[in-house]
Biopython code that builds the backbone (N, CA, C, O; Angstrom):
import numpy as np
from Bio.PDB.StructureBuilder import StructureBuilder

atoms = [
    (1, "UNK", "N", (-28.133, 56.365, -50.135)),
    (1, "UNK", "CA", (-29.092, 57.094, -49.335)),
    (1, "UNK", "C", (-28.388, 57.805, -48.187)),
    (1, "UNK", "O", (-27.285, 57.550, -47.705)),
    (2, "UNK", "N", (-29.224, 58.711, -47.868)),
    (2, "UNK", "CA", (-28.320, 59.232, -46.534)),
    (2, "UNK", "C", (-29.618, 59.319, -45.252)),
    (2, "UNK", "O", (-30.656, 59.007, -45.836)),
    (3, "UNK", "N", (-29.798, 59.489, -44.407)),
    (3, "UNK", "CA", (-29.963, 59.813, -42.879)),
    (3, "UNK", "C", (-30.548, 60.817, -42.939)),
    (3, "UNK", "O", (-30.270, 61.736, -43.709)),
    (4, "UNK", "N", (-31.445, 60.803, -42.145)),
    (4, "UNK", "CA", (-32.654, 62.066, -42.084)),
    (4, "UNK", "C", (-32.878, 62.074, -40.497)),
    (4, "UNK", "O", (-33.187, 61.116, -39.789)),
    (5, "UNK", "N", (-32.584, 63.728, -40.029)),
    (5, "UNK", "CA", (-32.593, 63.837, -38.574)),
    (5, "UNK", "C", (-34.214, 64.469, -39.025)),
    (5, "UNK", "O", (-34.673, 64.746, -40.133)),
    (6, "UNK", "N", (-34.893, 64.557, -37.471)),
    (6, "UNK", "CA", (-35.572, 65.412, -37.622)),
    (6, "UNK", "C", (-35.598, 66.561, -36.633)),
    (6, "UNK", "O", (-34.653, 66.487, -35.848)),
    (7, "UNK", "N", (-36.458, 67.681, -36.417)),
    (7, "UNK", "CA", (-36.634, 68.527, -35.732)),
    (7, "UNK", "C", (-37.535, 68.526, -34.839)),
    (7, "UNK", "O", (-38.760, 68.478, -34.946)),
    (8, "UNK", "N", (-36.668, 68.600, -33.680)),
    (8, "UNK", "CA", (-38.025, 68.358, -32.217)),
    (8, "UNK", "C", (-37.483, 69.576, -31.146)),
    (8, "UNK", "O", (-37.600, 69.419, -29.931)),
    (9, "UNK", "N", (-36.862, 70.836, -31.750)),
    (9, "UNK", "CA", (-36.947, 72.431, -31.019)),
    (9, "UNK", "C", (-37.946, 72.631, -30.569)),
    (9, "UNK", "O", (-37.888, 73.319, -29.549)),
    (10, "UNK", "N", (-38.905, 72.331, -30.873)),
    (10, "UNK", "CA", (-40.689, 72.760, -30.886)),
    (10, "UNK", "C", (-40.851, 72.021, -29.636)),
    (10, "UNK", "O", (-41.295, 72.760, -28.757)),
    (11, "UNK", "N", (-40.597, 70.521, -29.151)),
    (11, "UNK", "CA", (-41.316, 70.294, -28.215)),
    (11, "UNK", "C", (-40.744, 70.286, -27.087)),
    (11, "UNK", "O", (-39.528, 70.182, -26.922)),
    (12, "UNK", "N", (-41.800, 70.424, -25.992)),
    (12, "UNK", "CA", (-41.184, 71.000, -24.327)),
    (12, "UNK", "C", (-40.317, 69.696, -24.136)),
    (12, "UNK", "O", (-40.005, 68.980, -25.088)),
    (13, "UNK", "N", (-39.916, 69.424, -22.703)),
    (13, "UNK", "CA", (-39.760, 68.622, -22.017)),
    (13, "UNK", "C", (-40.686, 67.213, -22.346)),
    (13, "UNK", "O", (-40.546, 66.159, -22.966)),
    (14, "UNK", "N", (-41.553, 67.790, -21.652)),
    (14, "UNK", "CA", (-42.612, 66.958, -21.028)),
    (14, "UNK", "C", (-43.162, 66.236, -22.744)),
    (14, "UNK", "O", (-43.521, 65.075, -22.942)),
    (15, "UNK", "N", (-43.066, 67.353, -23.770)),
    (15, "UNK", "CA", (-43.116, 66.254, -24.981)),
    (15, "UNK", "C", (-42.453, 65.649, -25.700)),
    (15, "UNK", "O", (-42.843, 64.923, -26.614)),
    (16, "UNK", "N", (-40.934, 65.960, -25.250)),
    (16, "UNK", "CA", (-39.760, 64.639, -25.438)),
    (16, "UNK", "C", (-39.854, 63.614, -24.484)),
    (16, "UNK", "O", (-39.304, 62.514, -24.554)),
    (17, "UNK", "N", (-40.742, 64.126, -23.388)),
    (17, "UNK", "CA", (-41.161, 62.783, -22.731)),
    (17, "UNK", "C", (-41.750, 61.992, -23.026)),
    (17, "UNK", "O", (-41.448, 60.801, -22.947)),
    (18, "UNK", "N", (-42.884, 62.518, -23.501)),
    (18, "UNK", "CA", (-43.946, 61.339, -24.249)),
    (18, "UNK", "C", (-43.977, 60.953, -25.527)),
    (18, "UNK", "O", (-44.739, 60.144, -26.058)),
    (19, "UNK", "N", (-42.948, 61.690, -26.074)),
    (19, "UNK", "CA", (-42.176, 61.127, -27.568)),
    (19, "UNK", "C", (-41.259, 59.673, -26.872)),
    (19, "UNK", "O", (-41.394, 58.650, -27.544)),
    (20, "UNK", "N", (-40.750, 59.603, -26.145)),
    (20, "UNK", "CA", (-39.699, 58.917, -25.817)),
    (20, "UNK", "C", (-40.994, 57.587, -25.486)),
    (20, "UNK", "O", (-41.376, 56.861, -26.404)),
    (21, "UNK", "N", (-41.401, 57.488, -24.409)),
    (21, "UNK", "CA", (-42.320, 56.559, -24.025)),
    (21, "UNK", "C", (-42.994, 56.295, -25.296)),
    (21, "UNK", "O", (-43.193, 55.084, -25.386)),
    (22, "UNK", "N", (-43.463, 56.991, -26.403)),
    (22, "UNK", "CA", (-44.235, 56.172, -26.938)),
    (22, "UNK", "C", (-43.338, 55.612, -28.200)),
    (22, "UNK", "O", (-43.823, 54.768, -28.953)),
    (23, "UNK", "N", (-42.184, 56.054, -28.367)),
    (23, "UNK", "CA", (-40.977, 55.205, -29.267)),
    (23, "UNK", "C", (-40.524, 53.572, -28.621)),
    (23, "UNK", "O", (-40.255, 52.512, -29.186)),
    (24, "UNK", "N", (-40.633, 54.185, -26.462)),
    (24, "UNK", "CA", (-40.156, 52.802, -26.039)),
    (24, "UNK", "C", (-41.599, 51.669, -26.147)),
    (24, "UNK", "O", (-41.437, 50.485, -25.853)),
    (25, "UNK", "N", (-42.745, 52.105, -26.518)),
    (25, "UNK", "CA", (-43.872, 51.106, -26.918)),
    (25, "UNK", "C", (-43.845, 50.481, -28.217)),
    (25, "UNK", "O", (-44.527, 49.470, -28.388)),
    (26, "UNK", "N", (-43.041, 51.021, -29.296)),
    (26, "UNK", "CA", (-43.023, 51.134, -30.435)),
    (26, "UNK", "C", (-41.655, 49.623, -30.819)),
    (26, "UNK", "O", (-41.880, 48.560, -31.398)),
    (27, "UNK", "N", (-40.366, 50.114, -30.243)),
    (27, "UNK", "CA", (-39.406, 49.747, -30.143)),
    (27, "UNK", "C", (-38.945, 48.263, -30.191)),
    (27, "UNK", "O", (-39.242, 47.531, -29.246)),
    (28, "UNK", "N", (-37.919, 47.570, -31.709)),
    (28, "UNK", "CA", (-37.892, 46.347, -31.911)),
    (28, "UNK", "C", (-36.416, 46.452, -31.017)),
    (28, "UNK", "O", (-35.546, 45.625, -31.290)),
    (29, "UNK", "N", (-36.260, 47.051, -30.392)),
    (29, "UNK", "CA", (-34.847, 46.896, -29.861)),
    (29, "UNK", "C", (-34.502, 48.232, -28.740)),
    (29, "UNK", "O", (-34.424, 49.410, -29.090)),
    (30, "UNK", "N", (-34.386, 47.900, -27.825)),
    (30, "UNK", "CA", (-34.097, 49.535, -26.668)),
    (30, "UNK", "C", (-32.717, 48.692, -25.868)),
    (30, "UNK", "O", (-32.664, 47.505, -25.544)),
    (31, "UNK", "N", (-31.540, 49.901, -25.675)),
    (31, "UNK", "CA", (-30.571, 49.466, -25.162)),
    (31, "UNK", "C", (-29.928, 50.915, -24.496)),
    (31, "UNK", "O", (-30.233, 52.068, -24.800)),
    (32, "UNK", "N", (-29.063, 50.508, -23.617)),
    (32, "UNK", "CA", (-28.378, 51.804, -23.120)),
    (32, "UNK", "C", (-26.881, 51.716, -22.430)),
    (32, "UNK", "O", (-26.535, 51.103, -21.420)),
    (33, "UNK", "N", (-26.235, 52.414, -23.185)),
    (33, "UNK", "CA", (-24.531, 52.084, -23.481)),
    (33, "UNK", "C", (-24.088, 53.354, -22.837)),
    (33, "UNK", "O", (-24.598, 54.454, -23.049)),
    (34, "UNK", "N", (-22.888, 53.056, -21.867)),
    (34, "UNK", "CA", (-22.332, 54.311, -21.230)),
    (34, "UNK", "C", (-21.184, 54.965, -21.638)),
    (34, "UNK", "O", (-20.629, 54.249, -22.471)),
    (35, "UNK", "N", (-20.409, 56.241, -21.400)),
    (35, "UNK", "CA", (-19.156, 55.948, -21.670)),
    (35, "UNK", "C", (-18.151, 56.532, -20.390)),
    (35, "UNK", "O", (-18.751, 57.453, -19.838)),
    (36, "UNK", "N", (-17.669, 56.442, -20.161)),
    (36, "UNK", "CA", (-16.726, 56.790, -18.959)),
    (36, "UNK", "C", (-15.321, 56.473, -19.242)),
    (36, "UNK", "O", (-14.688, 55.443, -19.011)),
    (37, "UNK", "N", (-14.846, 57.961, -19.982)),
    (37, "UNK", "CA", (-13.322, 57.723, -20.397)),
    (37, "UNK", "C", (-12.514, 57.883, -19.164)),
    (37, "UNK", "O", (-11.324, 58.101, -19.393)),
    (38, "UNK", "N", (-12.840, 57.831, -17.970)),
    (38, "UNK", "CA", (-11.612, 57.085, -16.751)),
    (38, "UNK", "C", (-11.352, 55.689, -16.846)),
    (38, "UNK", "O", (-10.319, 55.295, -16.305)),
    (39, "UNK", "N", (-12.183, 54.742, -17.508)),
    (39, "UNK", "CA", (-11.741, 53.628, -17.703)),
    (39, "UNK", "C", (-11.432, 53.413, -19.740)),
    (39, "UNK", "O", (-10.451, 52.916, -20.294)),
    (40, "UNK", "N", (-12.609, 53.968, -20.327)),
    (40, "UNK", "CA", (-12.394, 53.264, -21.238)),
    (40, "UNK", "C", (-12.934, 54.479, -22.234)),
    (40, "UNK", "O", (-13.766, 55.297, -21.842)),
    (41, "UNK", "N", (-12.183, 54.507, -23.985)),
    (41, "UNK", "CA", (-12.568, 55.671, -24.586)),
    (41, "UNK", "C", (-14.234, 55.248, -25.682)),
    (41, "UNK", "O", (-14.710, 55.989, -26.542)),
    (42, "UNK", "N", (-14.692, 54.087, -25.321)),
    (42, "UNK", "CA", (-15.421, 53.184, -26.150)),
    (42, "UNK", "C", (-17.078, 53.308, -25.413)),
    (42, "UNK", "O", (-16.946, 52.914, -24.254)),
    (43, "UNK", "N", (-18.044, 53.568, -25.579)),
    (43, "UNK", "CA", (-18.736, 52.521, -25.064)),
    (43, "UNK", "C", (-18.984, 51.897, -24.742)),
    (43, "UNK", "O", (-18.731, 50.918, -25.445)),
    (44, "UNK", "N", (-19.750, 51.543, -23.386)),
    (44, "UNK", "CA", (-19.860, 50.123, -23.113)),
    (44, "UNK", "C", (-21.434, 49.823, -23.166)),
    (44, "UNK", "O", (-22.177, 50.800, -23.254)),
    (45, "UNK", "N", (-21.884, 48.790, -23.129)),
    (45, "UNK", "CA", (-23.530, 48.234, -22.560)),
    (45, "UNK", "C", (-23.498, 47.928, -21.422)),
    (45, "UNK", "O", (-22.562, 47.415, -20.810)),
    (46, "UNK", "N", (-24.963, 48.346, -20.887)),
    (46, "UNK", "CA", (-25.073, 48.354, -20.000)),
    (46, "UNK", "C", (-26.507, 47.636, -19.897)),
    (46, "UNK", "O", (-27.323, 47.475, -20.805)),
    (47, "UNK", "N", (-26.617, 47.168, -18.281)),
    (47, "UNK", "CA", (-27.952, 46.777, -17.341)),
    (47, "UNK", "C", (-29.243, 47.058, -17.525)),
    (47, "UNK", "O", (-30.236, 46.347, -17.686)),
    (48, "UNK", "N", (-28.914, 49.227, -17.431)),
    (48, "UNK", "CA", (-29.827, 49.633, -17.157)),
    (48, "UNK", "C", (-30.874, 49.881, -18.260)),
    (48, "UNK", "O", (-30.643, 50.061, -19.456)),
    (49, "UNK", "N", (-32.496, 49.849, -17.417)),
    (49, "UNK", "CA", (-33.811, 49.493, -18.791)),
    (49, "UNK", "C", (-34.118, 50.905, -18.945)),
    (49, "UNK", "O", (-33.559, 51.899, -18.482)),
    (50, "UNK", "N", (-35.287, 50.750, -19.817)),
    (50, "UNK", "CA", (-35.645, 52.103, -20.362)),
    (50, "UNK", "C", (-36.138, 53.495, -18.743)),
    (50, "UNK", "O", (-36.141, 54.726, -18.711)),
    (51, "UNK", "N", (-36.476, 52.408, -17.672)),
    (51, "UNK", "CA", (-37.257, 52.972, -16.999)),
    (51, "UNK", "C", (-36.412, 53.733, -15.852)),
    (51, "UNK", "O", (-36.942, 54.626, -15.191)),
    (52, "UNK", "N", (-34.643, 53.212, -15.581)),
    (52, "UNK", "CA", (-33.647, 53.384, -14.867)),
    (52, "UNK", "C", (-32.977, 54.778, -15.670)),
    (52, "UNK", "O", (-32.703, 55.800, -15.042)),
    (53, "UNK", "N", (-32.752, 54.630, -17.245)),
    (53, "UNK", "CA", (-32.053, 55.380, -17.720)),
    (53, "UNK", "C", (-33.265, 57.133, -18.016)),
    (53, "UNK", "O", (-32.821, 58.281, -18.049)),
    (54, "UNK", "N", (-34.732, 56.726, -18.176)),
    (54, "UNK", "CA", (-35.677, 58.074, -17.947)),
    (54, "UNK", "C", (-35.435, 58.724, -16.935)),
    (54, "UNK", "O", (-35.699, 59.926, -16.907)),
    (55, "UNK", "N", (-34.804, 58.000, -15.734)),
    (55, "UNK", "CA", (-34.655, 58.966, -14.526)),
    (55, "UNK", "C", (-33.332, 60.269, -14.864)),
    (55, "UNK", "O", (-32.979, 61.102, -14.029)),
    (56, "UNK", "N", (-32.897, 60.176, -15.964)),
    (56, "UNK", "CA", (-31.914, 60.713, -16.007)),
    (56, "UNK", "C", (-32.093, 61.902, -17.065)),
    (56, "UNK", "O", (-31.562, 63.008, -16.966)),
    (57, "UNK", "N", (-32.835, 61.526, -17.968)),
    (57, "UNK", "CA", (-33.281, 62.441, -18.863)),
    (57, "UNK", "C", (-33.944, 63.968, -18.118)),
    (57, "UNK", "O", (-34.764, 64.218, -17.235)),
    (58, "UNK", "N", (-33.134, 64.700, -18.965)),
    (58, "UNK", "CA", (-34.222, 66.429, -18.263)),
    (58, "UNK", "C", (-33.031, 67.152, -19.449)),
    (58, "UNK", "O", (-32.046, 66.667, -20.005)),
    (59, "UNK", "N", (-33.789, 68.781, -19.514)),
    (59, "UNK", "CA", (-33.939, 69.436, -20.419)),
    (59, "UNK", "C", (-32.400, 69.471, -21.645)),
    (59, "UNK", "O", (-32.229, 69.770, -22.827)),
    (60, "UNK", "N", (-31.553, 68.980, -20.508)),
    (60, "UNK", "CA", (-29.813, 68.958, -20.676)),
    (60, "UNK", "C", (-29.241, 67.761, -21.757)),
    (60, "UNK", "O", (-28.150, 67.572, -22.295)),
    (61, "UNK", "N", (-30.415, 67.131, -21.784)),
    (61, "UNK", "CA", (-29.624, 65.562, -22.414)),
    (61, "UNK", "C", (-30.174, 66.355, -24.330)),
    (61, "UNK", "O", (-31.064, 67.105, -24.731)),
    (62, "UNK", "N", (-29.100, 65.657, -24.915)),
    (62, "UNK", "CA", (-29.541, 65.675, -26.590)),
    (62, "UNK", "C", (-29.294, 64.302, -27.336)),
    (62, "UNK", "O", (-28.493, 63.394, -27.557)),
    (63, "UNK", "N", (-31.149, 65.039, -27.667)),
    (63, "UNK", "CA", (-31.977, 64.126, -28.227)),
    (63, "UNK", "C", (-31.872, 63.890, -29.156)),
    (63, "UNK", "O", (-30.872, 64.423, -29.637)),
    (64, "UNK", "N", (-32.618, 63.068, -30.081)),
    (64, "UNK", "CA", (-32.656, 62.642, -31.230)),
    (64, "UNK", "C", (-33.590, 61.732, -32.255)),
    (64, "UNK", "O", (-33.671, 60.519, -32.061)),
    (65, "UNK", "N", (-34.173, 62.258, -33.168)),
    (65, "UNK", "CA", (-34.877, 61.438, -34.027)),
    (65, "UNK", "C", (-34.470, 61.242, -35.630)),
    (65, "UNK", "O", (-34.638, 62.157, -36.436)),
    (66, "UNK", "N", (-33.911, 59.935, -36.006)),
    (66, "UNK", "CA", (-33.401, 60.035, -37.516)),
    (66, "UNK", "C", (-33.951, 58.722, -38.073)),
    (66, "UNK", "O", (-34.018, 57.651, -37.470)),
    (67, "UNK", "N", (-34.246, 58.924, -39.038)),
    (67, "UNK", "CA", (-34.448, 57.743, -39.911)),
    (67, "UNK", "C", (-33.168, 57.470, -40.495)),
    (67, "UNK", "O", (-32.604, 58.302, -41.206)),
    (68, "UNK", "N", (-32.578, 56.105, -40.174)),
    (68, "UNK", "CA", (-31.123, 56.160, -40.845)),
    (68, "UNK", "C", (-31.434, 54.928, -42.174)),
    (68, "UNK", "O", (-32.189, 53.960, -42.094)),
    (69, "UNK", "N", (-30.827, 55.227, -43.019)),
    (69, "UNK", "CA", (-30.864, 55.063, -44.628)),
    (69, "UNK", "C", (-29.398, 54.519, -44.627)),
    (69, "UNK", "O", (-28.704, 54.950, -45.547)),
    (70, "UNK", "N", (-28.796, 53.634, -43.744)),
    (70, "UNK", "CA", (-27.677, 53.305, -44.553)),
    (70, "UNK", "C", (-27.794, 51.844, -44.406)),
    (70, "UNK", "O", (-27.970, 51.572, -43.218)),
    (71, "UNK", "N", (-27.763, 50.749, -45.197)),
    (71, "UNK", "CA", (-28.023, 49.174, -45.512)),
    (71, "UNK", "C", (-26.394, 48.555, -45.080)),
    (71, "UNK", "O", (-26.374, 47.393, -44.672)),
    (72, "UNK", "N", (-25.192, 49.229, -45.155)),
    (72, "UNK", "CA", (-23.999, 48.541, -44.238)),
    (72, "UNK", "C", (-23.726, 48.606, -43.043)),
    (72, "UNK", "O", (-22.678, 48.228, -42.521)),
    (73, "UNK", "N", (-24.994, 49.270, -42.329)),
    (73, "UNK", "CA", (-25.150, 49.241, -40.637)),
    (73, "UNK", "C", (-26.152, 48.461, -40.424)),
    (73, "UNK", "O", (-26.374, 47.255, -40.530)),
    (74, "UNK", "N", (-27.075, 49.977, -39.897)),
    (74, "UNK", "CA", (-28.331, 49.884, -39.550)),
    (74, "UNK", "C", (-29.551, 48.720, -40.313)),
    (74, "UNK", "O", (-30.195, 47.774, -39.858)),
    (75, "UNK", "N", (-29.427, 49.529, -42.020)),
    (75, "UNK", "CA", (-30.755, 49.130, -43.014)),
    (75, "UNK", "C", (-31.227, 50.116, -42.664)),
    (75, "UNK", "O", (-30.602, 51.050, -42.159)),
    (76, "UNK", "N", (-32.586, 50.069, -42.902)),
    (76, "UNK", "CA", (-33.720, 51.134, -43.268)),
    (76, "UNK", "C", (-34.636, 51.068, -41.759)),
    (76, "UNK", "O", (-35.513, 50.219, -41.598)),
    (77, "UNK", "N", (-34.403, 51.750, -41.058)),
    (77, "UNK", "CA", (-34.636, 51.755, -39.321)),
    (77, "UNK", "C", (-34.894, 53.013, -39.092)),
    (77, "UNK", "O", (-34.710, 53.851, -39.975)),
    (78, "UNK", "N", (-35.577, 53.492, -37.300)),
    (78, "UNK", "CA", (-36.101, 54.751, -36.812)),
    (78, "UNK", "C", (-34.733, 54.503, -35.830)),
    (78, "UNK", "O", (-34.483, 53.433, -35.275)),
    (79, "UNK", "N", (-34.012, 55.576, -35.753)),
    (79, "UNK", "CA", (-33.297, 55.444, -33.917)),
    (79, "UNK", "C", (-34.213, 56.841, -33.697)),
    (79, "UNK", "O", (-34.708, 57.681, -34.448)),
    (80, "UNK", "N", (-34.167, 56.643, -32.426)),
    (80, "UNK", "CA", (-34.685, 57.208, -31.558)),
    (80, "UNK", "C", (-33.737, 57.503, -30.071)),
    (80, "UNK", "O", (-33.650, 56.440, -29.456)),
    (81, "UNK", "N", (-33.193, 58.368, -29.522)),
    (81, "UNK", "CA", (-32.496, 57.781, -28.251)),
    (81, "UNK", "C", (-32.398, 59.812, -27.517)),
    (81, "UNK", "O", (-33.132, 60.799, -27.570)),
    (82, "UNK", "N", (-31.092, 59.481, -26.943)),
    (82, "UNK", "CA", (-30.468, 60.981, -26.279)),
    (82, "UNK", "C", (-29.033, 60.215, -25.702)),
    (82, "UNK", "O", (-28.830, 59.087, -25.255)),
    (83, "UNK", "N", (-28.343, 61.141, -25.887)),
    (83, "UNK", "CA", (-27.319, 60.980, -24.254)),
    (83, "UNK", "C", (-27.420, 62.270, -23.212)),
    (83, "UNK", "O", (-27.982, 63.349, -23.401)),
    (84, "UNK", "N", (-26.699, 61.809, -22.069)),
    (84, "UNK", "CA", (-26.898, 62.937, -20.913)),
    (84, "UNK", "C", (-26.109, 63.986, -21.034)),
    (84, "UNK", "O", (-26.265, 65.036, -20.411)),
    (85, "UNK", "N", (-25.179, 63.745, -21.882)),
    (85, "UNK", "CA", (-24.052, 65.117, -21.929)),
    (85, "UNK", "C", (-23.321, 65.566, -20.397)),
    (85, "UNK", "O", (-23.005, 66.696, -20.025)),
    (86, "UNK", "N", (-23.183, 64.280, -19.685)),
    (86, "UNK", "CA", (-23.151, 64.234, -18.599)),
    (86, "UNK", "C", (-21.438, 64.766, -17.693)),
    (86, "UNK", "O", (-20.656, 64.609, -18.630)),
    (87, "UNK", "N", (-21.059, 64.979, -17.167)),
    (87, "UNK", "CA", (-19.247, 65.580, -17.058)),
    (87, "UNK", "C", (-18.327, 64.285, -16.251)),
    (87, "UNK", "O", (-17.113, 64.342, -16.054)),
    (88, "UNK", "N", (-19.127, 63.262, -15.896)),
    (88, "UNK", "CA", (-18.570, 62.267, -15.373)),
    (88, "UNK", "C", (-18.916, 60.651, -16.467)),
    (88, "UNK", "O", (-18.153, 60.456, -17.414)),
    (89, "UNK", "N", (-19.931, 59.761, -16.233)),
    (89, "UNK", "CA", (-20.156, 58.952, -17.052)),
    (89, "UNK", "C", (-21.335, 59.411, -17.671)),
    (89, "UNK", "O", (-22.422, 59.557, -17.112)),
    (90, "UNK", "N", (-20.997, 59.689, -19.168)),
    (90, "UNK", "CA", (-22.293, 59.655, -20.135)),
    (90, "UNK", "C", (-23.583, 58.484, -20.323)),
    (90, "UNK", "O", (-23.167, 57.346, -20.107)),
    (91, "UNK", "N", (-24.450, 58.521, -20.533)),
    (91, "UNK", "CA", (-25.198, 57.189, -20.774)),
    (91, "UNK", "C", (-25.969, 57.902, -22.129)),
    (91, "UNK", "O", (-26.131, 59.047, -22.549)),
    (92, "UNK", "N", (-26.246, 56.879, -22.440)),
    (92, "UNK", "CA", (-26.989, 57.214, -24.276)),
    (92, "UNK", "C", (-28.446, 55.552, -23.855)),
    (92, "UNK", "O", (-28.470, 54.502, -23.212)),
    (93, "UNK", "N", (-29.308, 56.325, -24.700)),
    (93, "UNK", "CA", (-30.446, 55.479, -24.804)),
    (93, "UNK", "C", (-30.445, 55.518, -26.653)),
    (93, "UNK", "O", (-30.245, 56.496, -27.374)),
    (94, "UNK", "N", (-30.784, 53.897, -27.106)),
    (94, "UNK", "CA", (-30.874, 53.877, -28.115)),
    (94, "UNK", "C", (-32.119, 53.254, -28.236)),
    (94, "UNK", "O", (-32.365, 52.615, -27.213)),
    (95, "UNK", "N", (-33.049, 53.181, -29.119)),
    (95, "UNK", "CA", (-34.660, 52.737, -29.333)),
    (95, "UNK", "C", (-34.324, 52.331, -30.982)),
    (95, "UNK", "O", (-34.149, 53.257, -31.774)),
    (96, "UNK", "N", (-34.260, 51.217, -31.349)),
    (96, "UNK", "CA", (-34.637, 50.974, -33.451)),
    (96, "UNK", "C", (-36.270, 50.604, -33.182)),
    (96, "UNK", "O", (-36.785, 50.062, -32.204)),
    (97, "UNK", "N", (-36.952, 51.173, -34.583)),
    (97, "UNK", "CA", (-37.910, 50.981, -34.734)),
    (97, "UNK", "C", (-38.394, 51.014, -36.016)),
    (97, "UNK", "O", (-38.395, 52.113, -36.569)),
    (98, "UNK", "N", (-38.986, 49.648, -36.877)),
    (98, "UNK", "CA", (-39.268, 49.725, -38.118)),
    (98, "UNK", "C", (-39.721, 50.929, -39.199)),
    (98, "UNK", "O", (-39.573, 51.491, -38.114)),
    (99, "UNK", "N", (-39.990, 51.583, -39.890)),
    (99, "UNK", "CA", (-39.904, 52.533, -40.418)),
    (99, "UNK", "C", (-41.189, 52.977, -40.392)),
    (99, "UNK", "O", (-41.489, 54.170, -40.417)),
    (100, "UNK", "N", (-42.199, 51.803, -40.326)),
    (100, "UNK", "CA", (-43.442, 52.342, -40.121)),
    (100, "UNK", "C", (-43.958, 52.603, -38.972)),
    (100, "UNK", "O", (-45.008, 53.222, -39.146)),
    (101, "UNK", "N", (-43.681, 52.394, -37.615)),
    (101, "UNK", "CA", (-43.471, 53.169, -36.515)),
    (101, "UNK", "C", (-42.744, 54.068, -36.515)),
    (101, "UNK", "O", (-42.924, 54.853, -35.585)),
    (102, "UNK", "N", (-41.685, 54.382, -37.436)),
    (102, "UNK", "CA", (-41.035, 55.498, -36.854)),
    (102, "UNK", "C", (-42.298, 56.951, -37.813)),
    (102, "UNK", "O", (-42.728, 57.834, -37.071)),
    (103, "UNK", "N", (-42.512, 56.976, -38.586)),
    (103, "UNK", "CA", (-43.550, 57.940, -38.917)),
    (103, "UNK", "C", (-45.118, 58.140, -37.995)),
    (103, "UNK", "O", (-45.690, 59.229, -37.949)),
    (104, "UNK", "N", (-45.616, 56.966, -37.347)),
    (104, "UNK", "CA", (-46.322, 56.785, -36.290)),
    (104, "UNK", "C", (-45.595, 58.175, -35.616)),
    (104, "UNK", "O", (-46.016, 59.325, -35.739)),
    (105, "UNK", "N", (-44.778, 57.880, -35.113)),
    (105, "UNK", "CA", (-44.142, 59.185, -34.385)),
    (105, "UNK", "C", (-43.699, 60.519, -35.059)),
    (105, "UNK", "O", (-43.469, 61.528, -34.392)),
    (106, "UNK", "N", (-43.591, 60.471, -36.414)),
    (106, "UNK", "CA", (-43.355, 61.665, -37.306)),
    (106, "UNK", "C", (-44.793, 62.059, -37.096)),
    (106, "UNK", "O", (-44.988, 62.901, -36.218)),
    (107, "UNK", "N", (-45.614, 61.692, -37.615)),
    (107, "UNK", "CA", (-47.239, 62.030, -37.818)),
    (107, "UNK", "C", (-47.664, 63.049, -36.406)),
    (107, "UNK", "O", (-47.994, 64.229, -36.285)),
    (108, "UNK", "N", (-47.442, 61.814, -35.379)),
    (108, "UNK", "CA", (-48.142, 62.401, -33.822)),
    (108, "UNK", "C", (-47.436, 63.648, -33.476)),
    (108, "UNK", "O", (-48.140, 64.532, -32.986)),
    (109, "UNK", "N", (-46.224, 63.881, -33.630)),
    (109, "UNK", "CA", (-45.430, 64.893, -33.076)),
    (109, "UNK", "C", (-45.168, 65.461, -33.848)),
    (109, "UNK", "O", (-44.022, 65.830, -33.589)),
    (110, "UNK", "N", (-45.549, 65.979, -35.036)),
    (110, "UNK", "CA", (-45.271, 66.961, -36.174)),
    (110, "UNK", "C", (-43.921, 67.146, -36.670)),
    (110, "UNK", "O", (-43.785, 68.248, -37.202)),
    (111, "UNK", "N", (-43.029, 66.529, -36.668)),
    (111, "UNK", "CA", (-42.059, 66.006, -36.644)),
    (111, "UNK", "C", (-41.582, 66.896, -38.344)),
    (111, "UNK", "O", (-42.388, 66.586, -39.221)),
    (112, "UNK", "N", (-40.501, 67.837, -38.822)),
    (112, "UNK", "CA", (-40.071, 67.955, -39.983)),
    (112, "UNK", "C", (-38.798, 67.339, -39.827)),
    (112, "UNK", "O", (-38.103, 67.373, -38.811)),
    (113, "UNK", "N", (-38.529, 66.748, -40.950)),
    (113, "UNK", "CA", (-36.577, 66.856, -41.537)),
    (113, "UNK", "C", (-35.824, 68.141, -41.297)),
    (113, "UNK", "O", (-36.336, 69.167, -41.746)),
    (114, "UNK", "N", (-34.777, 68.220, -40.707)),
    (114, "UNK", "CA", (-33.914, 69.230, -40.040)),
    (114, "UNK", "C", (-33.384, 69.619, -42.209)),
    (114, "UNK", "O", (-33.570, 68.706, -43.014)),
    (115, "UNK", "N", (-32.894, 70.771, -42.617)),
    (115, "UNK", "CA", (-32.319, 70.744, -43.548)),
    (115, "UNK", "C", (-31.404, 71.238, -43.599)),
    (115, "UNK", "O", (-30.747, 71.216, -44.639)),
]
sb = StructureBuilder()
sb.init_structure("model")
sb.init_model(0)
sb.init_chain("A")
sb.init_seg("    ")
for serial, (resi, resn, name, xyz) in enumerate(atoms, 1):
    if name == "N":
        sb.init_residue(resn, " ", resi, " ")
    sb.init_atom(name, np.array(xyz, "f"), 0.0, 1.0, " ", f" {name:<3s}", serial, name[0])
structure = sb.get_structure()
């Protein structure tokens, strides 16, 4: 199987906002990993909750919605997340969400497969 992004060009801001909030209601797992290659070229985890790392989100960060299809990672899961694309430390938000929430959110937000 492979990974299915989808397409969210269509929505403003303000409705990757409320895409995001209603993935973090949804969500069997929300985490947020930084990277800051002055110390380290890896990822790290981090502290901060869904509600520390929204302050950071605006029009600049890239987003993301995929159903990932691969069973030697993930399994059959929604991520949901962004990073800041930031020029000092990056931060990334990650959201998994069973597959039948993740169409909950395909449905509400009109959501197509990128092709």
């Amino acid at each position: 199987m492979y990974d299915v992004f989808y397409d969210i060009k269509q929505l403003k801001l303000s409705g990757r906002m409320a895409l995001l909030n209603d993935a973090n209601m949804l969500a069997t797992n929300v985490f947020v990993d930084k990277l800051d290659v002055k110390t380290s070229y890896s990822r790290q985890r981090t502290n901060l909750t869904y509600n520390d790392i929204m302050l950071k989100f605006d029009k600049k960060c890239h987003m993301v919605v995929i159903h990932r299809n691969n069973n030697f990672i993930n399994g059959n899961v929604g991520e949901i997340g962004f990073c800041t694309l930031a020029k000092d430390i990056d931060y990334f938000l990650f959201m998994y969400l069973p597959i039948d929430k993740l169409e909950i959110i395909i449905n509400k937000y009109n959501l197509k497969p990128m092709v």
